[in-house]
N, C-alpha and C positions, 0 to 999 in steps of 0.2 A: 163901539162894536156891539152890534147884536146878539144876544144869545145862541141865532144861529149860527152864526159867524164865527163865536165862541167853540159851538159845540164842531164844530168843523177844523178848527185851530187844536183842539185840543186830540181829534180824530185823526188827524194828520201827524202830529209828534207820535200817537201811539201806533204809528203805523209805521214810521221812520224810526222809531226804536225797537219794535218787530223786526226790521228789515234787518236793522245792525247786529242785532243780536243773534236772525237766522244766519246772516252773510261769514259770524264770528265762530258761530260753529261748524258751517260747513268747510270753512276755511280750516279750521284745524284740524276739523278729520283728513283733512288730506286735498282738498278741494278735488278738479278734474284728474289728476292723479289718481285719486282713489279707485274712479270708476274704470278709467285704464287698468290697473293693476286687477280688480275683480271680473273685469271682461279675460283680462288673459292668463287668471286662473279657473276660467270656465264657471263661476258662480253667478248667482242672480244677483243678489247681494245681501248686507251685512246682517243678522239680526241683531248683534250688536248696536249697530249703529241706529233700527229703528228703535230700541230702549233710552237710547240716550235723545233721540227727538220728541218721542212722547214723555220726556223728564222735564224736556223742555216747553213741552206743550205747545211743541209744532201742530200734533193732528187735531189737536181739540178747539183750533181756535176760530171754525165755523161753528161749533157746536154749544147751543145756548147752557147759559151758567147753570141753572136748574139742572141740566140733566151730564153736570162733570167737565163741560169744558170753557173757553176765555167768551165765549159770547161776543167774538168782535167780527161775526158776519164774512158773509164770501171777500171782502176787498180784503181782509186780512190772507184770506186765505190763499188770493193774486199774489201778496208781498211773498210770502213762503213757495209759490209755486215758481215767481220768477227767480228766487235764489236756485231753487232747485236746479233753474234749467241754464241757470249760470256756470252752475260745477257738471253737468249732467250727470245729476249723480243714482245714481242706478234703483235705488228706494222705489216700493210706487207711492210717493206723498200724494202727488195729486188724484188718482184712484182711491188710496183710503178716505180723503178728506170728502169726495164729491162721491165717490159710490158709495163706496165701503160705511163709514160714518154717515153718507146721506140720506140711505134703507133705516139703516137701524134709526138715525133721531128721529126721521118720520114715524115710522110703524113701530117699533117696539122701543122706548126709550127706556124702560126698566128690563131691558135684558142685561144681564151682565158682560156679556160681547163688549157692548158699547162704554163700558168705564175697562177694560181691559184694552179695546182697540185706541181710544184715547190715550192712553197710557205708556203703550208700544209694549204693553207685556202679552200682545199675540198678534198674530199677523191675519188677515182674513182676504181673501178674492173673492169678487162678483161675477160669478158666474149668469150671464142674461140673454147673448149673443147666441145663431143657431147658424151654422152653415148649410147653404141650399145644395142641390144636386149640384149645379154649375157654379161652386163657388160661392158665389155672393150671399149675402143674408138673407134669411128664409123666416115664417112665422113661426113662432113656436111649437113646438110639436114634444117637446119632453115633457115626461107626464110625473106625477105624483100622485100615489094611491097606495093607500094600507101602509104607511108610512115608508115607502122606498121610493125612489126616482128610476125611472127607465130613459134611455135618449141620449142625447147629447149636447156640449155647449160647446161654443168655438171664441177665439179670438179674449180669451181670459189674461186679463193682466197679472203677474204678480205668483200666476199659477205654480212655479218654481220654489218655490221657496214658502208658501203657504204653508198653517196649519189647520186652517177650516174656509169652506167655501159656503156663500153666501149666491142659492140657486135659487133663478125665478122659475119658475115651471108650468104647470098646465097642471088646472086638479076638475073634476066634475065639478064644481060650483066657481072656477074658475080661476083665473092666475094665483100663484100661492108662492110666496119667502120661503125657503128652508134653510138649517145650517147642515152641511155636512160636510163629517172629519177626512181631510185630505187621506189621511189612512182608509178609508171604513172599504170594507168588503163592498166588492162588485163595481168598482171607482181603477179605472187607468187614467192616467196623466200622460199625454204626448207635447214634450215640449218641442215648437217649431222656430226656429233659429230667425231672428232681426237684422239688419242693417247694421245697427247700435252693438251687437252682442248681448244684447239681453233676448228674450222669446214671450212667445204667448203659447197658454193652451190651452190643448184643445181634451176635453172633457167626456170621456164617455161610461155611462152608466147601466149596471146590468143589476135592480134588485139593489141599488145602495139606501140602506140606511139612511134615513133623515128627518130631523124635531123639525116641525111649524112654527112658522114665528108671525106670521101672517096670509092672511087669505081675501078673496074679493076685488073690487076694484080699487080701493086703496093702494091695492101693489100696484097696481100700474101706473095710478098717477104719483106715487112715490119714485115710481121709477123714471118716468117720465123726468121728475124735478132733480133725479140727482145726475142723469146724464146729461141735463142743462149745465147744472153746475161744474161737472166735471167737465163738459167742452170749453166751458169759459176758462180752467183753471189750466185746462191743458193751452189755449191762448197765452194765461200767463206765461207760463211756462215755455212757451217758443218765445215770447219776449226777451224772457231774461238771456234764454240762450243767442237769439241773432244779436241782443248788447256786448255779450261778452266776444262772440264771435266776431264781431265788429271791433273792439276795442284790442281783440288778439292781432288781427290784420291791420290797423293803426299802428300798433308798436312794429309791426315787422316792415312796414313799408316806410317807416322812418330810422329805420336801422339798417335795410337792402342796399348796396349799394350798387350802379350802373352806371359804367363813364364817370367811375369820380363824384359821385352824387347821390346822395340817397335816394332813392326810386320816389321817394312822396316829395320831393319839390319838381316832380313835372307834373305842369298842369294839368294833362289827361288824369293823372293817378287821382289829383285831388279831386277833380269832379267827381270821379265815381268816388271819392271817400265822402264828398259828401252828400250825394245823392242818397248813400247807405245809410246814412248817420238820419237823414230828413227820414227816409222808412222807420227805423227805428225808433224815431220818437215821436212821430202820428201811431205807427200800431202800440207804441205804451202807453198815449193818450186815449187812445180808443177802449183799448184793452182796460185799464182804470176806469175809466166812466160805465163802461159797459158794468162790469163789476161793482159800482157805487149803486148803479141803478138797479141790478141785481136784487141786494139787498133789500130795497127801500118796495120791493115789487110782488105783487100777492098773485096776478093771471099767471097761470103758468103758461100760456101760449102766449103773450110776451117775454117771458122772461127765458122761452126756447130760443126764440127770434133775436132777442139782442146775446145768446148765449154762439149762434149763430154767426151774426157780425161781426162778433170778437174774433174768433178761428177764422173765419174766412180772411178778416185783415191780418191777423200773425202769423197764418200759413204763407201770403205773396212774401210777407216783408220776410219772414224765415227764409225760404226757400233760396230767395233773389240777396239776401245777405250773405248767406254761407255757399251761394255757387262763385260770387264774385269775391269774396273772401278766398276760394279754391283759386281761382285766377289768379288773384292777384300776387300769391304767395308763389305762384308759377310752380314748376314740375315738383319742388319739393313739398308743392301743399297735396299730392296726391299719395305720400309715405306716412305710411305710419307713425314715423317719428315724430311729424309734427300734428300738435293737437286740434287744429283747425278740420283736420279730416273725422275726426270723434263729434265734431259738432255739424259737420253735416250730415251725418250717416244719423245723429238722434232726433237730425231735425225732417229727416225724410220719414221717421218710423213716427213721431209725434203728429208730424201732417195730416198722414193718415191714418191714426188713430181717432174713431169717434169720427168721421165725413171728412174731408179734404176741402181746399176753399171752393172749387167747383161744387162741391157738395151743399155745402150751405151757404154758399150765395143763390142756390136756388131755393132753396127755403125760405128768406131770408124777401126775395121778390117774388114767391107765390103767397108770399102773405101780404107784402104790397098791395098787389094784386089784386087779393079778397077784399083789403080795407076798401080799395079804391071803388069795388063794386059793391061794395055795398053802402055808400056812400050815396 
């Protein structure tokens, strides 16, 4: 065996004992349960629960050893985001890990933020996103001068239950980081209701207070890297959930029964179970590599485009999992009661969170594209 071979063997057990270990505690907090019960008592979720993942040093395990956390690179940070999207459990892990945690180890790695946000003893939102007149997303246009923010931000993950937001902005010398206290003067929060029952908000500022944490082109291309990261992780993260969704509609189509028979010994059923099953384990192999090569990758205009391919393949395989998982469970898979409707409804809000697979599938072939021409 080769040292690489080695170094890969040994890469592989600490990832599969990551996994068991994330899958053992989310498991006891209450698994998909949990999230049920904190959607229908109108919460975002637990802070609790994010103290006991930063004990466990869930959020720090992109974040190199030097600067507080496991140094075991984005593919670790896949294994935790597919647990996550196994329980859908209502945390924003993958937003802290790729945004949140991505700003800060880039641009300021000696703030304190960033060994408290590894920690889970504070909670932080990335505020970066702008909503245009019509909707869609728009250039930035919130500013920062004389130490306040004026403007607005849209589509904020986490904004619910935050205690400081992490805002890209617009300063005269050009894009600029700030932190500012989800409390401070001249700061409304409007939270706009999900699929999932969780929300995003929408941010708007009149004269708010806020410390610099950075300025220049730096923020952008820091931000640029961690909404790479963060599209890949939320990838994971549709993974874990179309596996579980998948393996929920396994167990109900072998326990259904129709004419005397359980509904999975007729051949129709079984095709599509296993047509499902092959989606599932091409987007977790994609979804893995993607992520392996992540790490090992310095061009940030690569490492957007395979961040790209990742979502684009676990949005189809999501989406065509859990409408057929709704099928198959037939009219009671459209009640509440059963939990297969909670994972479609997270995997519709995750899709299009950060571009949809049409979205970056064209990213994804206009960069094709460029290589091809300039070839």
């Amino acid at each position: 065996m080769t040292q690489v071979d080695m170094q890969s063997s040994e890469q592989e057990e600490d990832l599969r004992l990551l996994r068991e270990s994330a899958r053992t505690l989310f498991d006891r907090a209450g698994g998909s349960g949990r999230s049920r019960k904190l959607r229908d008592a109108g919460g975002e979720f637990d802070p609790d629960m994010v103290r006991e993942l930063g004990e466990a040093g869930v959020f720090g395990v992109a974040v190199p050893e030097e600067q507080g956390g496991l140094g075991m690179g984005l593919a670790a940070g896949g294994v935790i985001a597919e647990e996550v999207g196994r329980v859908i459990a209502p945390e924003p892990v993958v937003a802290t890990i790729g945004l949140g945690l991505g700003l800060l180890r880039r641009l300021c790695p000696e703030h304190p933020k960033l060994e408290q946000l590894v920690g889970g003893e504070a909670s932080l939102a990335v505020a970066w996103q702008e909503r245009g007149p019509g909707g869609a997303s728009a250039d930035a246009t919130c500013r920062y001068a004389d130490g306040k923010l004026t403007g607005g931000k849209a589509w904020v993950v986490g904004a619910g239950g935050t205690q400081d937001f992490l805002v890209v902005a617009e300063a005269d010398g050009g894009p600029v980081l700030v932190l500012a206290e989800a409390s401070a003067d001249g700061l409304v929060t409007t939270r706009r209701a999900q699929a999932d029952g969780s929300s995003l908000g929408e941010l708007s500022f009149s004269g708010t207070p806020a410390a610099e944490l950075a300025c220049g082109a730096a923020v952008q291309g820091a931000l640029s890297e961690a909404v790479a990261d963060a599209t890949a992780l939320a990838a994971a993260e549709l993974v874990g959930l179309s596996q579980r969704a998948f393996e929920i509609t396994l167990d109900y189509i072998k326990t259904r029964e129709q004419f005397n028979k359980p509904i999975g010994s007729f051949q129709v059923i079984q095709h599509r179970a296993v047509d499902l099953n092959v989606m599932c384990e091409v987007a977790q192999a994609a979804v893995r590599e993607v992520l392996m090569r992540m790490d090992g990758e310095t061009d940030a205009s690569i490492r957007a485009r395979l961040a790209s391919r990742a979502k684009a393949r676990a949005v189809t395989a999501a989406r065509k999992v859990t409408r057929d998982a709704i099928q198959l469970h037939g009219a009671v898979g459209y009640t509440d009661e059963f939990d297969i409707g909670l994972y479609l409804n997270r995997a519709l809000v995750l899709s299009a969170w950060l571009g949809d697979d049409a979205y970056h599938r064209r990213i994804w072939f206009d960069a094709r594209e460029e290589e091809g021409a300039a070839q």
